[in-house]
C-alpha positions as CSV (number, residue, x, y, z in Angstrom):
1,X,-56.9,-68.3,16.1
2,X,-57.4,-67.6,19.4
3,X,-55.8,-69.4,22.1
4,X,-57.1,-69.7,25.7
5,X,-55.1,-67.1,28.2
6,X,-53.8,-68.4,31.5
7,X,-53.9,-66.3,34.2
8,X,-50.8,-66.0,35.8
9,X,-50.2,-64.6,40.0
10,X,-48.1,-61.7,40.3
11,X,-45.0,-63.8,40.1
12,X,-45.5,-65.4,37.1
13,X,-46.4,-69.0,38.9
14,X,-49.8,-71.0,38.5
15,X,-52.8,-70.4,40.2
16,X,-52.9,-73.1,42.7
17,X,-55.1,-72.0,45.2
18,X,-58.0,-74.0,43.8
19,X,-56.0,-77.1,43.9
20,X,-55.4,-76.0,47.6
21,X,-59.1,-75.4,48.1
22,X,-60.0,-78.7,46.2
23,X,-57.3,-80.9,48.2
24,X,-58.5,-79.5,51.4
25,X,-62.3,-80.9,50.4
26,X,-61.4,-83.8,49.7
27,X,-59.5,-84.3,53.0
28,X,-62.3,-83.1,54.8
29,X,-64.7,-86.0,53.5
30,X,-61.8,-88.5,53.9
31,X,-61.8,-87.7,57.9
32,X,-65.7,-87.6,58.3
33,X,-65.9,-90.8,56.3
34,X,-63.6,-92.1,58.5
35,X,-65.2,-90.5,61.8
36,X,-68.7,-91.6,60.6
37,X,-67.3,-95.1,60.0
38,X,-66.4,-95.7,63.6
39,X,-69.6,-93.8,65.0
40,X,-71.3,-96.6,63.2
41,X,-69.3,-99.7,63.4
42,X,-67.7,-99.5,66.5
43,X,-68.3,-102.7,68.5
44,X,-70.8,-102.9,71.9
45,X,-70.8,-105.6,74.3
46,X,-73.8,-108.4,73.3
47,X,-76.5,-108.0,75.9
48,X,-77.4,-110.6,78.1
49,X,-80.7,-111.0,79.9
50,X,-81.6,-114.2,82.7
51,X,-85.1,-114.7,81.1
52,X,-86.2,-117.9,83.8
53,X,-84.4,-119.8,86.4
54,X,-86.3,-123.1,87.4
55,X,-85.8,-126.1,89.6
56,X,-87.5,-129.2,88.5
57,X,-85.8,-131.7,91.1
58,X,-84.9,-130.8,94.6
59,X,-85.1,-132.3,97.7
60,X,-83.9,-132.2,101.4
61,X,-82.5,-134.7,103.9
62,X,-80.0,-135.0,106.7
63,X,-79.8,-131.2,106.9
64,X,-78.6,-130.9,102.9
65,X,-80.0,-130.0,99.9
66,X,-79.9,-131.9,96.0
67,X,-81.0,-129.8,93.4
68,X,-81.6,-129.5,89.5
69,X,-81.3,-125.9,88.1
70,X,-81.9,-125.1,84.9
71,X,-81.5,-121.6,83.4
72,X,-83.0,-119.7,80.1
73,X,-80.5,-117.1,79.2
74,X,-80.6,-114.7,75.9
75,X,-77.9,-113.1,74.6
76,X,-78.6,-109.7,71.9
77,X,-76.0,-108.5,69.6
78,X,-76.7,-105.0,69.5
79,X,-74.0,-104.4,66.4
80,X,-74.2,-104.5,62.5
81,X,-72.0,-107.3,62.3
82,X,-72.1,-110.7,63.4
83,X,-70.9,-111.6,67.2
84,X,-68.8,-114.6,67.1
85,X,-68.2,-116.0,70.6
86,X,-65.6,-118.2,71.8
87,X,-64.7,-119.5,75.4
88,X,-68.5,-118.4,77.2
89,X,-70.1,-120.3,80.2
90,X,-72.4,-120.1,82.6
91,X,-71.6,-120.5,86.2
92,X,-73.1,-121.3,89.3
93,X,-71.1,-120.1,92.3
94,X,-71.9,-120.0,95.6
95,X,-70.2,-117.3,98.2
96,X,-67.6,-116.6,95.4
97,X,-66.8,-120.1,94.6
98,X,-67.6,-121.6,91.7
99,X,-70.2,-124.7,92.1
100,X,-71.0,-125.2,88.6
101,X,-70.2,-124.7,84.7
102,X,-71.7,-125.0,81.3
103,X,-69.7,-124.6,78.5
104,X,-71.4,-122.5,75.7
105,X,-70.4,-124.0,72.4
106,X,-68.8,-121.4,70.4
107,X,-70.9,-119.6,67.9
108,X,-72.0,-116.7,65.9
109,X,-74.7,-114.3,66.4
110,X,-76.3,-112.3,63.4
111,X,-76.4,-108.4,63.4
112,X,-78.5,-106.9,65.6
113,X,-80.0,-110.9,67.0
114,X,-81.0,-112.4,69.8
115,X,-79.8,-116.2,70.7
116,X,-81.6,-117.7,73.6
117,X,-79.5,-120.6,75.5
118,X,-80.1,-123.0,78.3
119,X,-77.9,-124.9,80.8
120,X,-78.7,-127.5,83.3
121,X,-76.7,-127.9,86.2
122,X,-76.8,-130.6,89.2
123,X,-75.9,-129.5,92.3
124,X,-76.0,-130.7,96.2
125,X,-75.8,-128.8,99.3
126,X,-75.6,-125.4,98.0
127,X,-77.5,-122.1,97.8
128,X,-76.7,-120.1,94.7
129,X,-76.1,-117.0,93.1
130,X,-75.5,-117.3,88.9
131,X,-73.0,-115.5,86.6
132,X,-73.2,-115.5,82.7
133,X,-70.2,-114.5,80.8
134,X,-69.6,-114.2,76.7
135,X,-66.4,-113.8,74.8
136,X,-66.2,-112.7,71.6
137,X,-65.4,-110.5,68.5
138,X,-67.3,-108.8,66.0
139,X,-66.9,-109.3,62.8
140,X,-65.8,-106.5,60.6
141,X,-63.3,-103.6,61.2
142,X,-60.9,-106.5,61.7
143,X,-60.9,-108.5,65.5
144,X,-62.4,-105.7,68.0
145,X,-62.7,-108.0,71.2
146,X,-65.8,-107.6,73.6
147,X,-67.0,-109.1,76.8
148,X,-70.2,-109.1,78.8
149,X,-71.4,-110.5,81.5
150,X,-74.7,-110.7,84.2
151,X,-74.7,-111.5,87.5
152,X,-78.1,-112.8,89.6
153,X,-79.1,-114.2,92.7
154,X,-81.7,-116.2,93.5
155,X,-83.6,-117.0,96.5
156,X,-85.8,-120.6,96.7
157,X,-88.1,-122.0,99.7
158,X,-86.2,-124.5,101.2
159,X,-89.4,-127.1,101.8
160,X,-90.5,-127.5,98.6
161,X,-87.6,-126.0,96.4
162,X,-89.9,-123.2,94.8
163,X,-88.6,-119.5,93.2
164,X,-89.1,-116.8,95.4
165,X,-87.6,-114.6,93.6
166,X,-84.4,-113.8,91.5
167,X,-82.6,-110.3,90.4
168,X,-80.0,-109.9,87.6
């Protein structure tokens, strides 16, 4: 019978550089798994966008202003996994002090989804400038925290409380 010959190195030990060669391989696809992985998955800030600002109430007298602002916000989760926000308002602040604030409920938004949101605020004898925030983490990966925000200003006619114009 013949029997199957091992081929020995020089020095009478194993052959091991295929295991070497094979072991190396494998570590190499372990890393660009890894590296591809967080390419992929790593968490962006949700996107917000002021879609309208309107003012269905205002009136002057006595050299003041009332209002009734309302704005129509939406909020994109540009990641694979799902957005859960926590501990998000909008605020209306005037000269760097805050007038106003809507609590957003908390939430979650779906991979790659937009969630559109509205907030009414009353407010008296004050011009404004409005500032979004969201607070959050994406699922997946295990708790990567995010934050965005947008800042706008608006400008209104003070006769007849009309838009003139607003930039985010």
């Amino acid at each position: 019978m013949n029997e199957p010959h091992y081929q020995r190195s020089p020095r009478g030990r194993p052959n091991i550089a295929s295991c070497i060669v094979a072991t190396s391989f494998l570590i190499f696809l372990i890393i660009s798994a890894v590296a591809v992985f967080f390419v992929l998955f790593k968490p962006k800030a949700p996107q917000i966008a002021v879609e309208a600002v309107q003012f269905p109430a205002f009136s002057v007298a006595n050299g003041t202003f009332n209002l009734t602002f309302f704005q129509f916000v939406s909020v994109t989760n540009p990641n694979r996994d799902a957005f859960s926000h926590f501990d998000s308002s909008l605020q209306l602040v005037y000269s760097g002090t805050q007038v106003g604030v809507v609590f957003i409920p908390a939430g979650e938004i779906g991979g790659g989804r937009t969630q559109h949101m509205s907030a009414k605020f009353d407010v008296e004898e004050f011009p404004l400038a409005t500032a979004t925030a969201e607070r959050g983490g994406v699922d997946g990966r295990g708790g990567e925290w995010v934050e965005s925000r947008a800042r706008c200003g608006v400008s209104i006619r003070v006769s007849d409380g009309s838009v003139l114009g607003f930039h985010c």
